[in-house]
mmCIF file of the N, C-alpha and C atoms, coordinates in Angstrom:
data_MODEL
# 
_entry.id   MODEL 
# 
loop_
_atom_site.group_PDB 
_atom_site.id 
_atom_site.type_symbol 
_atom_site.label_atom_id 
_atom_site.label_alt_id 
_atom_site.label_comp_id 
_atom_site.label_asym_id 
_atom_site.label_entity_id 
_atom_site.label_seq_id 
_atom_site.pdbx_PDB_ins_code 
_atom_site.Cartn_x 
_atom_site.Cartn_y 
_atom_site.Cartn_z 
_atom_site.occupancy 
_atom_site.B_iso_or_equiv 
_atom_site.pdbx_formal_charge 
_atom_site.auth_seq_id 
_atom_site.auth_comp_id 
_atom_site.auth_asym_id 
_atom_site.auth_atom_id 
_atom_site.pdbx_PDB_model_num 
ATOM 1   N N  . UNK A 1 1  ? -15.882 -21.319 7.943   1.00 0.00 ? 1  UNK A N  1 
ATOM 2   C CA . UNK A 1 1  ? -17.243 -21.773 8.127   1.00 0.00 ? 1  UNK A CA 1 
ATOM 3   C C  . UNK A 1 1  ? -18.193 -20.589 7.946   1.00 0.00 ? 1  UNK A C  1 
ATOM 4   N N  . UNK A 1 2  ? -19.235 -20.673 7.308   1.00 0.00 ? 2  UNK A N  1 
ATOM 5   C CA . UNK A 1 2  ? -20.285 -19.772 6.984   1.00 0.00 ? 2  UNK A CA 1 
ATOM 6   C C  . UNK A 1 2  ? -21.288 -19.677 7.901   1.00 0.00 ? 2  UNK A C  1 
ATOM 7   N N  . UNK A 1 3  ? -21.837 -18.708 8.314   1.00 0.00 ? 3  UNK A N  1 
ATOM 8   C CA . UNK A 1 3  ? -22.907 -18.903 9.653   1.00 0.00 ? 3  UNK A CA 1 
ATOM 9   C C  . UNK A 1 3  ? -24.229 -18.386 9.046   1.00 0.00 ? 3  UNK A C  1 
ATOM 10  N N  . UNK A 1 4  ? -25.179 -18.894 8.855   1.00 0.00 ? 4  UNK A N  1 
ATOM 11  C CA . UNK A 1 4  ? -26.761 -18.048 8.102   1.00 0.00 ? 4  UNK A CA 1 
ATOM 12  C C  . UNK A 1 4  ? -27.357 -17.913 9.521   1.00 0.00 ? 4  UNK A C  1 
ATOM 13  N N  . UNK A 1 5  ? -27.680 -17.361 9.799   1.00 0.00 ? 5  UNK A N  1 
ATOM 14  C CA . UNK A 1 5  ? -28.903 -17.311 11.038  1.00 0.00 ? 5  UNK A CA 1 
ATOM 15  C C  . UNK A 1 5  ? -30.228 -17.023 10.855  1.00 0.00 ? 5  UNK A C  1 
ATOM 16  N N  . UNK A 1 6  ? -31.105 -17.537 11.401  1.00 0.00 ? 6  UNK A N  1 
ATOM 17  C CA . UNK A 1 6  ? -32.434 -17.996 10.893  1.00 0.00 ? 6  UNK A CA 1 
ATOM 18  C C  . UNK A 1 6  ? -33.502 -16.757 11.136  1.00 0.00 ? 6  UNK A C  1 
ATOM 19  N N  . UNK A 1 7  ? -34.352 -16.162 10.171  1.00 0.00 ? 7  UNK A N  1 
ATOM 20  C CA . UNK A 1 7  ? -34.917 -15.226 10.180  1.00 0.00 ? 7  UNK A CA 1 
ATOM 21  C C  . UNK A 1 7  ? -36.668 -15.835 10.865  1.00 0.00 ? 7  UNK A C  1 
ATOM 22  N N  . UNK A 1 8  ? -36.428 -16.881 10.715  1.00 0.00 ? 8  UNK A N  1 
ATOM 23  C CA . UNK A 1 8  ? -37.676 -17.627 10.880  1.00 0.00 ? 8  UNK A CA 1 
ATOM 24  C C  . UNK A 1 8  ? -37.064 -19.094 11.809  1.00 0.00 ? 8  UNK A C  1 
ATOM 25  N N  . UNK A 1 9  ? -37.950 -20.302 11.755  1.00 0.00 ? 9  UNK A N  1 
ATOM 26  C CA . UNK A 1 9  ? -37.980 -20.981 12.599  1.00 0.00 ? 9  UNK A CA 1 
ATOM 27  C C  . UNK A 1 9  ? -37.026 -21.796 11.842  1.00 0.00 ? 9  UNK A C  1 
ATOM 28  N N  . UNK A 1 10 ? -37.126 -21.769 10.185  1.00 0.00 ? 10 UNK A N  1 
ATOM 29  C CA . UNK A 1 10 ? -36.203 -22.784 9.365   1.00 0.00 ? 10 UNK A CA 1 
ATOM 30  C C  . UNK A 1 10 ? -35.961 -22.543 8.490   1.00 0.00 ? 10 UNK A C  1 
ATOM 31  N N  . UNK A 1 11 ? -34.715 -22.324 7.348   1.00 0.00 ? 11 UNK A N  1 
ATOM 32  C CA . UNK A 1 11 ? -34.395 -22.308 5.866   1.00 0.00 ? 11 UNK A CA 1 
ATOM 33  C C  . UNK A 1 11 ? -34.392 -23.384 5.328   1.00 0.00 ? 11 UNK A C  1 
ATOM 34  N N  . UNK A 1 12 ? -34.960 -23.459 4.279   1.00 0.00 ? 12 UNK A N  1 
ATOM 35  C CA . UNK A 1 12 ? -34.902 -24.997 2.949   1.00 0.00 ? 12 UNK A CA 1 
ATOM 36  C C  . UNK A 1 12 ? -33.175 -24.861 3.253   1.00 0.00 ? 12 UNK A C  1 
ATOM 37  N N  . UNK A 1 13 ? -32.668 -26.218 2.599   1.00 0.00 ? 13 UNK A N  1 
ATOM 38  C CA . UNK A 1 13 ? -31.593 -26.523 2.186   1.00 0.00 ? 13 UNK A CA 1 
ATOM 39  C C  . UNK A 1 13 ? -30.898 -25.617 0.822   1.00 0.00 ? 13 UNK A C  1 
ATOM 40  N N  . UNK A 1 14 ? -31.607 -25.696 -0.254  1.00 0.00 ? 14 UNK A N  1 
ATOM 41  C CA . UNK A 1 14 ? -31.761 -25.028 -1.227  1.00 0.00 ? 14 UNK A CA 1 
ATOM 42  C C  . UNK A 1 14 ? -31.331 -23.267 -1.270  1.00 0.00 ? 14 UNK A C  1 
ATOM 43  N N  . UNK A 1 15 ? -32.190 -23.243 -0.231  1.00 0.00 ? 15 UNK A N  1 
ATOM 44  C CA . UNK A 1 15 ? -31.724 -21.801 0.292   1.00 0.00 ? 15 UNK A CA 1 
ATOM 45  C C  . UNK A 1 15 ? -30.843 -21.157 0.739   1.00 0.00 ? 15 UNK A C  1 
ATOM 46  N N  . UNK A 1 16 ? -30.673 -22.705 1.846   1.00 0.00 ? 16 UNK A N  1 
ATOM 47  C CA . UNK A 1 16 ? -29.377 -22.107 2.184   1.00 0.00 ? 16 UNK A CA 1 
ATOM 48  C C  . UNK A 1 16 ? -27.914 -22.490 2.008   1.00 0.00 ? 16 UNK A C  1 
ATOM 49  N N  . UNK A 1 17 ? -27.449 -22.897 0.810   1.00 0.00 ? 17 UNK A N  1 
ATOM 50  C CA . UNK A 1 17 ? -26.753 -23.213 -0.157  1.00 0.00 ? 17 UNK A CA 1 
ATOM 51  C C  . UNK A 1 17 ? -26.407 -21.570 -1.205  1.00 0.00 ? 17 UNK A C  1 
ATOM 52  N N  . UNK A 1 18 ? -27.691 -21.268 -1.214  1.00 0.00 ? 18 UNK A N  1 
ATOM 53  C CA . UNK A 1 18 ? -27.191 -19.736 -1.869  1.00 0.00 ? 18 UNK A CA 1 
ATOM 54  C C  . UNK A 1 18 ? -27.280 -18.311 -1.262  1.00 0.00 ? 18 UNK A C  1 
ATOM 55  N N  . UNK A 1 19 ? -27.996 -18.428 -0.109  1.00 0.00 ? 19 UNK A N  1 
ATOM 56  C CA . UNK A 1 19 ? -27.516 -17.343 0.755   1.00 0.00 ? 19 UNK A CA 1 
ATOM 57  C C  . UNK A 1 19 ? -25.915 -17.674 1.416   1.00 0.00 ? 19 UNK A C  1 
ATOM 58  N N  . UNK A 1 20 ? -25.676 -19.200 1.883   1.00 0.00 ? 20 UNK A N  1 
ATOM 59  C CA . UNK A 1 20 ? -23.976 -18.853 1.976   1.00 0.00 ? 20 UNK A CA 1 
ATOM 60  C C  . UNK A 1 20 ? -23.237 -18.778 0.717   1.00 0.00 ? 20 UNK A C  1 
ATOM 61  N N  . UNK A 1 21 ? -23.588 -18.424 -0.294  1.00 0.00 ? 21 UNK A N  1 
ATOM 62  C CA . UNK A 1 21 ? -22.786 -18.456 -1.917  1.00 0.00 ? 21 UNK A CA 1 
ATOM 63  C C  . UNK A 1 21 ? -22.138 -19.570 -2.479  1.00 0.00 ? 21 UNK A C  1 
ATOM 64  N N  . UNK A 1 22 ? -22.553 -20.703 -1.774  1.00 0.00 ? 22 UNK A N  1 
ATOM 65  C CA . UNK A 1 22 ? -22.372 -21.986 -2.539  1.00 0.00 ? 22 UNK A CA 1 
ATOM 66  C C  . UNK A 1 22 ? -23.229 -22.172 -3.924  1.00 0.00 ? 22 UNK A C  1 
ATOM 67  N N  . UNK A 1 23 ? -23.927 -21.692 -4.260  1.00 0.00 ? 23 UNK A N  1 
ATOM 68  C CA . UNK A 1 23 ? -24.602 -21.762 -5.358  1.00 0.00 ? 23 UNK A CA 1 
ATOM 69  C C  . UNK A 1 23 ? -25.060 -20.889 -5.735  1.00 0.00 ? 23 UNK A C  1 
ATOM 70  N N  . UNK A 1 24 ? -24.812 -20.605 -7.001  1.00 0.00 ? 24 UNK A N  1 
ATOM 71  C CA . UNK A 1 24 ? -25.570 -19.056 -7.729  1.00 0.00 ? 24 UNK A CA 1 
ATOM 72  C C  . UNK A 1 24 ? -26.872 -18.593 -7.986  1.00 0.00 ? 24 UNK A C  1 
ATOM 73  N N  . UNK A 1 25 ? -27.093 -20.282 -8.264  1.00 0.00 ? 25 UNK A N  1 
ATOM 74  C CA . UNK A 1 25 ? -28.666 -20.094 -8.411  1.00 0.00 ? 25 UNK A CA 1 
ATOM 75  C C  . UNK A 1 25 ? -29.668 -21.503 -7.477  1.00 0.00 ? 25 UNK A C  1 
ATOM 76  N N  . UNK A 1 26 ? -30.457 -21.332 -7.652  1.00 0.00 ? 26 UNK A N  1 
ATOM 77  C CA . UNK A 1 26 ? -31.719 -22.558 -7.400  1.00 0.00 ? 26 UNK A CA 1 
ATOM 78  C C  . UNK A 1 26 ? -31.518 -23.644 -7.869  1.00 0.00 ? 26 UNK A C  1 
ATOM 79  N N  . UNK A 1 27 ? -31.302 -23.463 -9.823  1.00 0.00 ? 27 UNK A N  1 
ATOM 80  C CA . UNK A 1 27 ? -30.806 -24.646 -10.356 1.00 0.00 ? 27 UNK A CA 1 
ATOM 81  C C  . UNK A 1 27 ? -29.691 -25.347 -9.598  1.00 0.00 ? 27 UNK A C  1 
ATOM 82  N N  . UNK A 1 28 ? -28.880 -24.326 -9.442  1.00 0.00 ? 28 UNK A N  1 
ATOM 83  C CA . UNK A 1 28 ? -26.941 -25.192 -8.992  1.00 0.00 ? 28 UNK A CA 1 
ATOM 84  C C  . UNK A 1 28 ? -27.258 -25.918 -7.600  1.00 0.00 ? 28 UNK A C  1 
ATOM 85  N N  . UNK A 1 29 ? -28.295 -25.173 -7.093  1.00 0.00 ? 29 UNK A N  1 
ATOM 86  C CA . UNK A 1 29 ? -28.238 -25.583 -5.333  1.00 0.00 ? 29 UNK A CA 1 
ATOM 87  C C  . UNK A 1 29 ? -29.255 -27.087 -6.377  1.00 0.00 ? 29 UNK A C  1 
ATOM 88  N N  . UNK A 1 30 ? -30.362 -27.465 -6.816  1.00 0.00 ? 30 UNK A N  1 
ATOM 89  C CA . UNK A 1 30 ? -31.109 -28.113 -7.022  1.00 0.00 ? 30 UNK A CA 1 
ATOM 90  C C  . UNK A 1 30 ? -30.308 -29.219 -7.406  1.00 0.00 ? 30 UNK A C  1 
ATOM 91  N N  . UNK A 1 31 ? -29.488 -29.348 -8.218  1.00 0.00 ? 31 UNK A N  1 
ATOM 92  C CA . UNK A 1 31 ? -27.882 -30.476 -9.253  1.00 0.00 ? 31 UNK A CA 1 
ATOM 93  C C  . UNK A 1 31 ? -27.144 -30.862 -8.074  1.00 0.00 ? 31 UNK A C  1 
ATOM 94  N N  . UNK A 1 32 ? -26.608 -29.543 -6.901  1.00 0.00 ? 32 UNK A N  1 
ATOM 95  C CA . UNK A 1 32 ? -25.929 -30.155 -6.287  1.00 0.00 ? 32 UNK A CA 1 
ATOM 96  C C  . UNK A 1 32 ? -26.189 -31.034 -5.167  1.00 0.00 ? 32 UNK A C  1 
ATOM 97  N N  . UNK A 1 33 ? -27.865 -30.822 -4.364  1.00 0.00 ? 33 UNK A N  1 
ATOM 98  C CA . UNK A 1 33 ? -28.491 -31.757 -3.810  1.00 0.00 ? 33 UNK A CA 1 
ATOM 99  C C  . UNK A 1 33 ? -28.860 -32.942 -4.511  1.00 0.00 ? 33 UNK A C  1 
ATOM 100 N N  . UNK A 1 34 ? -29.194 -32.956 -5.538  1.00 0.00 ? 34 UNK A N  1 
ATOM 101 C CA . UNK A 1 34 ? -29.853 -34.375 -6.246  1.00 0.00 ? 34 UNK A CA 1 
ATOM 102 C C  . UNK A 1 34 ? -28.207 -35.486 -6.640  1.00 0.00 ? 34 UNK A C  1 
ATOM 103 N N  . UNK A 1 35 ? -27.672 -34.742 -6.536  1.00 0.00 ? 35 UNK A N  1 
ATOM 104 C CA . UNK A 1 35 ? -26.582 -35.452 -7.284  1.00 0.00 ? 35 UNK A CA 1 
ATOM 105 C C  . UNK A 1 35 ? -25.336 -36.256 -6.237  1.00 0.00 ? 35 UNK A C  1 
ATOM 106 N N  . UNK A 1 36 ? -26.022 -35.910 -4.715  1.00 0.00 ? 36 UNK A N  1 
ATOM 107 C CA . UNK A 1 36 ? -25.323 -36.501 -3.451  1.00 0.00 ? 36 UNK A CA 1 
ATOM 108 C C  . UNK A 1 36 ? -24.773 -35.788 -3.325  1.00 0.00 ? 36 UNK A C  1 
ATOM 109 N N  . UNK A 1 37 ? -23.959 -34.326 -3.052  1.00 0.00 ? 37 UNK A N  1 
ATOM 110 C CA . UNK A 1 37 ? -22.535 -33.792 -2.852  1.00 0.00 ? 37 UNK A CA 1 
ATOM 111 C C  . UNK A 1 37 ? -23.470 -32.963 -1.715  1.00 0.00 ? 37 UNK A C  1 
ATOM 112 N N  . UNK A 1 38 ? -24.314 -32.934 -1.057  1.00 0.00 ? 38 UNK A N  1 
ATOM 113 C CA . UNK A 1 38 ? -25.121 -32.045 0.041   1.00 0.00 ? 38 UNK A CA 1 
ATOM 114 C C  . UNK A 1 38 ? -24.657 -32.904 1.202   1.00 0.00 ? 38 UNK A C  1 
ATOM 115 N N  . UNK A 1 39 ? -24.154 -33.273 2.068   1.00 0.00 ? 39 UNK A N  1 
ATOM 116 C CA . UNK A 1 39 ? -24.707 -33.345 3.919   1.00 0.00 ? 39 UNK A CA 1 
ATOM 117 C C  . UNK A 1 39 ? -25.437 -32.710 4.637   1.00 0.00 ? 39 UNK A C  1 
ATOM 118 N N  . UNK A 1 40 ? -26.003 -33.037 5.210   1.00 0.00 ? 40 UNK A N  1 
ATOM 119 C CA . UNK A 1 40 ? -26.643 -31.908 6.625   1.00 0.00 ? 40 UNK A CA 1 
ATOM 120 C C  . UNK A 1 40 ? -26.378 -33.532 7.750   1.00 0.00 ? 40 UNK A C  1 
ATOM 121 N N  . UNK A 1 41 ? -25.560 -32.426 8.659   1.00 0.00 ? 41 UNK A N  1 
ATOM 122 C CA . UNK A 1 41 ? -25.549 -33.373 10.180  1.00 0.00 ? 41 UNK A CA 1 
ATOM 123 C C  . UNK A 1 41 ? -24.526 -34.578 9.716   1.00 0.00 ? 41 UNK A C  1 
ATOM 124 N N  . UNK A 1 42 ? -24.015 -34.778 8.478   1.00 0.00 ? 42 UNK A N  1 
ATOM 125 C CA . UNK A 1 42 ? -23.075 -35.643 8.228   1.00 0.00 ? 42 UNK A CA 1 
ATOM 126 C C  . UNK A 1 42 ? -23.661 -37.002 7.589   1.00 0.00 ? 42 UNK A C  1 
ATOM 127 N N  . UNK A 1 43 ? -24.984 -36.636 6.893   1.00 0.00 ? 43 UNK A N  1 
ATOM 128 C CA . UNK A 1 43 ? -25.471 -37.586 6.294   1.00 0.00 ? 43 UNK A CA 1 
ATOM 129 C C  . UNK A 1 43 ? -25.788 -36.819 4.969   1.00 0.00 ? 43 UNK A C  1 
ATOM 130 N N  . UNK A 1 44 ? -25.628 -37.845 3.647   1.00 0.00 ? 44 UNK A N  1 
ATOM 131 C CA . UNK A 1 44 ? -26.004 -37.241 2.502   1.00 0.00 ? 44 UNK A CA 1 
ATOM 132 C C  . UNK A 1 44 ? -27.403 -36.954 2.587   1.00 0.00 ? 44 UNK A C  1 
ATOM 133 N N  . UNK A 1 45 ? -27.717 -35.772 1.825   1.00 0.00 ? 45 UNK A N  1 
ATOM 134 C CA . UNK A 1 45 ? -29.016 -35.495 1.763   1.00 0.00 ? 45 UNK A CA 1 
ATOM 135 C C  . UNK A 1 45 ? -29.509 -35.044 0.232   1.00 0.00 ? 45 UNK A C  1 
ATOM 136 N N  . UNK A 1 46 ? -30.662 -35.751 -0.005  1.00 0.00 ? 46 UNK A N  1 
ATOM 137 C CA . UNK A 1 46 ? -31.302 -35.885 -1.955  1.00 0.00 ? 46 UNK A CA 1 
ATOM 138 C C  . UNK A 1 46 ? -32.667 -34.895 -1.507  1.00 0.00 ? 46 UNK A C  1 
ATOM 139 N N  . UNK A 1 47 ? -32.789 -34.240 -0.431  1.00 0.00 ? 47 UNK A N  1 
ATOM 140 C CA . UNK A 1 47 ? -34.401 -33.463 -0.485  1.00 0.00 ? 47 UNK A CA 1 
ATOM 141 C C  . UNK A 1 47 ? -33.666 -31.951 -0.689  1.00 0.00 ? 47 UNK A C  1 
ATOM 142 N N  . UNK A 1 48 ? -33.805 -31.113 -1.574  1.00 0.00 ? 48 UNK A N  1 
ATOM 143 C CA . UNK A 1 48 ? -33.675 -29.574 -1.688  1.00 0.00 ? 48 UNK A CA 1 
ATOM 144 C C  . UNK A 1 48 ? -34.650 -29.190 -1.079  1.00 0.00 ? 48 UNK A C  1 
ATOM 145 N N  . UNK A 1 49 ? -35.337 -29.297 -0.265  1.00 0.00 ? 49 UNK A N  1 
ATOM 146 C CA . UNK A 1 49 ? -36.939 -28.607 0.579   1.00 0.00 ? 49 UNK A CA 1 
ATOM 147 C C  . UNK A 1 49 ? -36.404 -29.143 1.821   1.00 0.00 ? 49 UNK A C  1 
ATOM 148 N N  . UNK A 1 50 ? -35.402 -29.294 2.218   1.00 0.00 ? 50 UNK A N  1 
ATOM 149 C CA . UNK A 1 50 ? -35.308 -30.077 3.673   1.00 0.00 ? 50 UNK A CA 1 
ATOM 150 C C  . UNK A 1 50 ? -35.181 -28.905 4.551   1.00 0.00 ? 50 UNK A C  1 
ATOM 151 N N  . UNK A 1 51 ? -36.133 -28.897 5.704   1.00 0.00 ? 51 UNK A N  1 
ATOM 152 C CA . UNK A 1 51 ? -35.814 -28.114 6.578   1.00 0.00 ? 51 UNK A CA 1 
ATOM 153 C C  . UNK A 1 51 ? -34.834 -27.738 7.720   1.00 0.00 ? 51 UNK A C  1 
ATOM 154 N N  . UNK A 1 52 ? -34.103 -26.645 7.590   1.00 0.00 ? 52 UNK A N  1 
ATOM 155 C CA . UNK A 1 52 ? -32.874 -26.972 8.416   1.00 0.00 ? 52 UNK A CA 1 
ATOM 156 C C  . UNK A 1 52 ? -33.387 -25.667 10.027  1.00 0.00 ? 52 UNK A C  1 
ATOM 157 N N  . UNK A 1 53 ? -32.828 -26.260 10.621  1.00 0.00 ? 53 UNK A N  1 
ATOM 158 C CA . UNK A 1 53 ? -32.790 -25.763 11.822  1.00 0.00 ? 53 UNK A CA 1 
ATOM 159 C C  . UNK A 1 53 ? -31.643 -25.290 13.048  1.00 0.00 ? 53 UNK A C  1 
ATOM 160 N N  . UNK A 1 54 ? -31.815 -24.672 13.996  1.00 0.00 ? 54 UNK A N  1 
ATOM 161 C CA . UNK A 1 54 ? -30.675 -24.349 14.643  1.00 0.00 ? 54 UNK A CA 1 
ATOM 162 C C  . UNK A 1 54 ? -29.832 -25.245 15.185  1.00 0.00 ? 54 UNK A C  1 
ATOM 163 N N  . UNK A 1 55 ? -28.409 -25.113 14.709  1.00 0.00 ? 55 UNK A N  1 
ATOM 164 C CA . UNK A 1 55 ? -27.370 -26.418 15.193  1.00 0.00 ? 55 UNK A CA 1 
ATOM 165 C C  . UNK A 1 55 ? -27.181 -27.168 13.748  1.00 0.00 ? 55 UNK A C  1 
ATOM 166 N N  . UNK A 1 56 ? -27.899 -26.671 13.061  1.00 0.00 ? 56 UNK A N  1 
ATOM 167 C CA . UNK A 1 56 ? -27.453 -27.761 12.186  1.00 0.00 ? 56 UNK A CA 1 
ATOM 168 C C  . UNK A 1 56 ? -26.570 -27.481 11.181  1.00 0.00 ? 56 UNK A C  1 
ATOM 169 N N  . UNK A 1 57 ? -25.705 -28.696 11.003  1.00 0.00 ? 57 UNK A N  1 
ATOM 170 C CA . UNK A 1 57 ? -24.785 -28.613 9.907   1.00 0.00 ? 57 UNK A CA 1 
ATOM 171 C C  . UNK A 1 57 ? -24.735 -29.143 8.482   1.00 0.00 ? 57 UNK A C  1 
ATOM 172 N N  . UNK A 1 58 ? -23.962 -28.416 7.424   1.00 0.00 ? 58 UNK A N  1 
ATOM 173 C CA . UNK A 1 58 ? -24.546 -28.413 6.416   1.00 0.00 ? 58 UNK A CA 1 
ATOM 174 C C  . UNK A 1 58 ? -22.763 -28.585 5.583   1.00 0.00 ? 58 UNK A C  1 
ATOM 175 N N  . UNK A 1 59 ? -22.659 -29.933 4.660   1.00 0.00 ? 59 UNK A N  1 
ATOM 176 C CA . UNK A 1 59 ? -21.405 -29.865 4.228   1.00 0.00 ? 59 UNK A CA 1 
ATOM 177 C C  . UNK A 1 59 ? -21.242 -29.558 2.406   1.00 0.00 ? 59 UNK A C  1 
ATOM 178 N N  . UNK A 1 60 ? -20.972 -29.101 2.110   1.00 0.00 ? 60 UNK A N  1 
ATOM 179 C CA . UNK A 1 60 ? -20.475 -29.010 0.443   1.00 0.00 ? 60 UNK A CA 1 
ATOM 180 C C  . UNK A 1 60 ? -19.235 -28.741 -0.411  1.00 0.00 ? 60 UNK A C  1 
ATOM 181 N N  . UNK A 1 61 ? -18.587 -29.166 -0.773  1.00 0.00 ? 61 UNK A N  1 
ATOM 182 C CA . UNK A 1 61 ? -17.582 -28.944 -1.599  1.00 0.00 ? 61 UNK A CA 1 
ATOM 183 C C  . UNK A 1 61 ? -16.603 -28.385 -0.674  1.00 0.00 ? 61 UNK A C  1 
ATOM 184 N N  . UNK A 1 62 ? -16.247 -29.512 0.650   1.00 0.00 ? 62 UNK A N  1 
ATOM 185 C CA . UNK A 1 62 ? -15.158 -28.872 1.481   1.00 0.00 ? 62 UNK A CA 1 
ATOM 186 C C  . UNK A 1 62 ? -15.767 -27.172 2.485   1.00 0.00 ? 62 UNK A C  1 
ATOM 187 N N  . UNK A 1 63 ? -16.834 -27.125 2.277   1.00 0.00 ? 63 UNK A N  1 
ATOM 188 C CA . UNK A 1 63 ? -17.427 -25.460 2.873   1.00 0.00 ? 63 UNK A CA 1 
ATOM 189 C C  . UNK A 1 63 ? -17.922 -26.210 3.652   1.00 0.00 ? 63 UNK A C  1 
ATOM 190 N N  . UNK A 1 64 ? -18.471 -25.645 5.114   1.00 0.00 ? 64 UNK A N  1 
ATOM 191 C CA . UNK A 1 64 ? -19.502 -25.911 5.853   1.00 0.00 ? 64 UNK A CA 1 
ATOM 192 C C  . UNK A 1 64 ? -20.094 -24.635 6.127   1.00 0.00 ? 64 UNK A C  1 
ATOM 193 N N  . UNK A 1 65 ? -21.452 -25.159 6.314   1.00 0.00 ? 65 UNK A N  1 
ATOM 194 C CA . UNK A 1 65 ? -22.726 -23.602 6.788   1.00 0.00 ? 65 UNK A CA 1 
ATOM 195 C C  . UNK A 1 65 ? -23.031 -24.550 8.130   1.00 0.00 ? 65 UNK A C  1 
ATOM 196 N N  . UNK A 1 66 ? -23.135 -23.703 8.976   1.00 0.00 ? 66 UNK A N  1 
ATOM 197 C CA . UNK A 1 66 ? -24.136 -23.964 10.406  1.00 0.00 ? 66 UNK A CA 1 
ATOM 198 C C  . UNK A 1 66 ? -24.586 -22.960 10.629  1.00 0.00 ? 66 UNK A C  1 
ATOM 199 N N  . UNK A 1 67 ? -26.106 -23.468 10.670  1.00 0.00 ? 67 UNK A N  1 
ATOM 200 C CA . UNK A 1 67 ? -27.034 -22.247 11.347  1.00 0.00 ? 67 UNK A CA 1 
ATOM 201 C C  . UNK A 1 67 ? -27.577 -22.081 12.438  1.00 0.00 ? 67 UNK A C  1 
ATOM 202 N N  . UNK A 1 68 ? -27.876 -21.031 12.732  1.00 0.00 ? 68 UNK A N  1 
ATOM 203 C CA . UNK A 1 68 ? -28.109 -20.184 14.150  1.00 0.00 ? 68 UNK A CA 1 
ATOM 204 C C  . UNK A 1 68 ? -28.984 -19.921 14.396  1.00 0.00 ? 68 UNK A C  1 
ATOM 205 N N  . UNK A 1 69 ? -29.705 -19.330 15.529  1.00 0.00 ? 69 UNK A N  1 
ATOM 206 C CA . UNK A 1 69 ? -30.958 -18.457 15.818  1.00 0.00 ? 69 UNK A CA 1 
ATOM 207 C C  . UNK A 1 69 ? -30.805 -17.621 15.296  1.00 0.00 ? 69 UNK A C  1 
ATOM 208 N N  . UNK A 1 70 ? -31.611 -16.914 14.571  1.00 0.00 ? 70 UNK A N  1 
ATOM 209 C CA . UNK A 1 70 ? -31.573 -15.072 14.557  1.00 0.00 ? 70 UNK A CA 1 
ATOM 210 C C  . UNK A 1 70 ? -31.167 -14.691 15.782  1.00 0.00 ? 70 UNK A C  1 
ATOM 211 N N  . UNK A 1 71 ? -31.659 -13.150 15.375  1.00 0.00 ? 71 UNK A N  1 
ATOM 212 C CA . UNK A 1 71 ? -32.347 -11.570 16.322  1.00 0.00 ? 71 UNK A CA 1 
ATOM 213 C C  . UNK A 1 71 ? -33.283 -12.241 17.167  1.00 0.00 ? 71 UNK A C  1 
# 
């Protein structure tokens, strides 16, 4: 499991898809949200701008990210 912890109050989805290295780029994170293969919290998710927050979980290609509070 990948852990991002939040530098701020929230990371896009988008974002954080390629800070845990699920996606190389913007585009890949952008294909792989639109195209259904995203969860957050165990529901598919089609918004790449979705705001994620602490506790939340995030599923892709068998990987999971959950994020944290920062510092």
């Amino acid at each position: 499991m990948e852990v991002i912890k939040l530098r701020e109050e929230y990371i896009k989805l988008n974002q954080a898809l390629k800070a845990a290295g699920l996606a190389e780029s913007g585009v890949d994170a952008k294909y792989a949200i639109l195209s259904g293969k995203v969860k957050v919290n165990g529901q598919t998710e089609l918004q790449r701008g979705k705001k994620l927050y602490a506790g939340d979980l995030v599923e892709y290609e068998g990987q999971t990210i959950r994020i944290e509070e920062g510092l």
